[in-house]
C-alpha positions as CSV (number, residue, x, y, z in Angstrom):
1,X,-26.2,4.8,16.7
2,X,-27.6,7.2,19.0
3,X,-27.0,10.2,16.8
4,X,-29.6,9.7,14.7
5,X,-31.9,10.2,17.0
6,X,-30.2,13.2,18.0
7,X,-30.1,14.8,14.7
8,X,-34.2,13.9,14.6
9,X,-34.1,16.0,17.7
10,X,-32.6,18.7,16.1
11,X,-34.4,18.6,13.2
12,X,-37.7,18.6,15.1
13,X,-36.3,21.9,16.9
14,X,-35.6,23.2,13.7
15,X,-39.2,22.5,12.6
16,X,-40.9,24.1,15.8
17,X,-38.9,26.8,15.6
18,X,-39.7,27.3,11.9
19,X,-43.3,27.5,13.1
20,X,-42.5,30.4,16.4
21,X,-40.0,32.4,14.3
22,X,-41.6,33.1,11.0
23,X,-38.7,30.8,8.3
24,X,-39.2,28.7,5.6
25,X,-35.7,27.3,4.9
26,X,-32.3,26.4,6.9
27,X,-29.1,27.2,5.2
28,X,-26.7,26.5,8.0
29,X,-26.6,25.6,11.7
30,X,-23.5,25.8,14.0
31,X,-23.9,22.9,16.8
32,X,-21.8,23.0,20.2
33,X,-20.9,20.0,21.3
34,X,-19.2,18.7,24.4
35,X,-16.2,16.3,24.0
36,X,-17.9,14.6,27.2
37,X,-21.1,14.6,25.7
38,X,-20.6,11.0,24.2
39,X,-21.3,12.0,20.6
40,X,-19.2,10.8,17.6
41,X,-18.9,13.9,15.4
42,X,-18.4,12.4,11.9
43,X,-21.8,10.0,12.3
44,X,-23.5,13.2,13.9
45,X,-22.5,15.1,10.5
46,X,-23.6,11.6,8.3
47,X,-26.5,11.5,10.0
48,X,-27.9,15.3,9.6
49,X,-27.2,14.6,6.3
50,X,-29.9,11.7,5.9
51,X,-32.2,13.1,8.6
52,X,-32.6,16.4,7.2
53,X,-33.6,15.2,3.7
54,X,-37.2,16.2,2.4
55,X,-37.2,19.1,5.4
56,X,-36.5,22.5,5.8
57,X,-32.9,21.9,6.6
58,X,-32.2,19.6,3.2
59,X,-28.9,20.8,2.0
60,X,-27.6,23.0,5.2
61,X,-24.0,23.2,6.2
62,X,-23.6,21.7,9.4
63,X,-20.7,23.2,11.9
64,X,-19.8,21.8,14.8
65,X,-17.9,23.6,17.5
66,X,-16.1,21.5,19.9
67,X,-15.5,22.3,22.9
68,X,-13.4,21.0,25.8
69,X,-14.7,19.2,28.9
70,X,-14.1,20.8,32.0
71,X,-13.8,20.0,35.7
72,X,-13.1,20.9,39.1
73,X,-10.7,19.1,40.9
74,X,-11.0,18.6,44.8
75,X,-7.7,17.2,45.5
76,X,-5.8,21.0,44.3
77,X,-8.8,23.1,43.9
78,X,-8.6,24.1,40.3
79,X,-10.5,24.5,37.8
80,X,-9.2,22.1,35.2
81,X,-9.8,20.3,31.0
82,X,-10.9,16.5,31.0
83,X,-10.3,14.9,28.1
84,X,-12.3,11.6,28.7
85,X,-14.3,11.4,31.9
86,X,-12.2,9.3,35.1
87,X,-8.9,10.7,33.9
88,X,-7.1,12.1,36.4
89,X,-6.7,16.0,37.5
90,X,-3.4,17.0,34.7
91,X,-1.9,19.1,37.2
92,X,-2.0,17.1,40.6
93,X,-3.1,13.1,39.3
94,X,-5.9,13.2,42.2
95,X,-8.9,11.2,41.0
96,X,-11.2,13.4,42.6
97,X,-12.5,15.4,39.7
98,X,-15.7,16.5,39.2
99,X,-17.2,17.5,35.9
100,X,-18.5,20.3,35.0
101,X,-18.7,21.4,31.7
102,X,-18.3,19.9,28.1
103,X,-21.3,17.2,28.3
104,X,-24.1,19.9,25.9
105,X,-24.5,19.6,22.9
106,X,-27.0,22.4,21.7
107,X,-27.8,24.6,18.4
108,X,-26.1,28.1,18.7
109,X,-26.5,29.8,15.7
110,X,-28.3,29.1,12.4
111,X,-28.6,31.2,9.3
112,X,-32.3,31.1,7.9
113,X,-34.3,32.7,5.3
């Protein structure tokens, strides 16, 4: 389960950032993430949970914001949503699609104190 690690990641941003910016405590962190970026939300939320225990984010609200993956297709040049990666363009059926956006996952907000 590869979202552990990622919430150790986050955590450990959370930490340095603690350290640079002068805050003691996280209350709440809002998290983009990609539907391409290959991340299973409910483990991702099961797994702050755990990882942030005995830190400075013990008890904050996780929100995720999900957002689309998008692509460009060369077949009909236009700028198109992919749902899963390898699907075809949904308004010409051209396999030619290129991704690009929807594969972050990154911290956007959080509410300190």
């Amino acid at each position: 389960m590869h979202e552990m690690s990622l919430c150790e990641g986050m955590v450990q941003i959370l930490e340095e950032q603690a350290r640079v910016q002068n805050y003691r405590r996280v209350k709440q962190v809002w998290l983009e993430v990609g539907a391409l970026a290959g991340v299973e939300v409910a483990a991702l939320r099961f797994c702050f949970d755990v990882v942030c225990r005995g830190t400075l984010a013990e008890g904050a609200i996780l929100h995720v914001l999900e957002t689309p993956g998008q692509g460009w297709c060369m077949a009909c040049s236009r700028a198109v949503v992919v749902e899963r990666r390898f699907d075809p363009c949904p308004e010409c059926g051209s396999h030619q699609v290129q991704v690009t956006g929807g594969e972050e996952m990154r911290i956007k907000e959080l509410e300190v104190e």
